[in-house]
N, C-alpha and C positions, 0 to 999 in steps of 0.2 A: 873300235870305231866310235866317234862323237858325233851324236844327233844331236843339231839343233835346228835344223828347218824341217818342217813336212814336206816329203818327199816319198819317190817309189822306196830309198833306200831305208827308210822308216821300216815299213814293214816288214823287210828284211832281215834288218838290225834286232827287231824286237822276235823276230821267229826264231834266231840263235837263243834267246833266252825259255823259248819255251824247252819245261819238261825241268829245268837248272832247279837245284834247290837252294832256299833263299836261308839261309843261315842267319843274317847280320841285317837288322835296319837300323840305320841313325836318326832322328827326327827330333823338333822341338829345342828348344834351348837358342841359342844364338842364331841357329841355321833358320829359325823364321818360316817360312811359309813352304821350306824345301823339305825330301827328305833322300835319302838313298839305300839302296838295297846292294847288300854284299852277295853273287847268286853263286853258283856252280862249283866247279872246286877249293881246294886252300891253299895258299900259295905261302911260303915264308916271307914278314916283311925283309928287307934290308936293316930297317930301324925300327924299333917298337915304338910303336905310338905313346904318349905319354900323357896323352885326356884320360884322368881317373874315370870320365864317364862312360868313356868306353867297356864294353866286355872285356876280360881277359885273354879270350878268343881271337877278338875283334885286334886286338893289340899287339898281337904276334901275326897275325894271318890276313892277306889280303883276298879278296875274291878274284876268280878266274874270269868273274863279268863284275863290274860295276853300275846300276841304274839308279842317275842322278836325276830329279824331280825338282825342277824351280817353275815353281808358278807366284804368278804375280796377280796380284787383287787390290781392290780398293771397294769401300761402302759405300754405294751411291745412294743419294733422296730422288725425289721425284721430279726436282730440276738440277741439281746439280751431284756433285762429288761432296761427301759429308766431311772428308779430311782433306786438307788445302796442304 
């Protein structure tokens, strides 16, 4: 399932993940101000991922859930936006 609006099926979505064990997070590097969490079982990929930064883990196994986190932000002052 892909959440991207709030909604009743929010709630939902995110209760399949309770209790999943979170094995695998990505963050930082390119991905910027995102990050995601590999949760529940391990799945073989099709293709081994081939970003050294990845785990070894991470590079063979996909997760049984995926939780993908993009938020978006900017610096404000006290009248405007500090980056144009």
């Amino acid at each position: 399932m892909r959440v991207t609006d709030p909604s009743p099926d929010v709630g939902k979505a995110l209760r399949r993940l309770e209790g999943q064990v979170c094995w695998n997070i990505s963050a930082g590097g390119a991905a910027g101000s995102s990050f995601s969490m590999a949760l529940g079982d391990r799945f073989p990929r099709k293709r081994e991922l081939q970003n050294p930064q990845a785990s070894e883990e991470y590079r063979h196994f996909e997760g049984e859930y995926t939780l993908l986190v993009w938020c978006s932000w900017r610096l404000d002052g006290p009248d405007d936006s500090l980056v144009q």
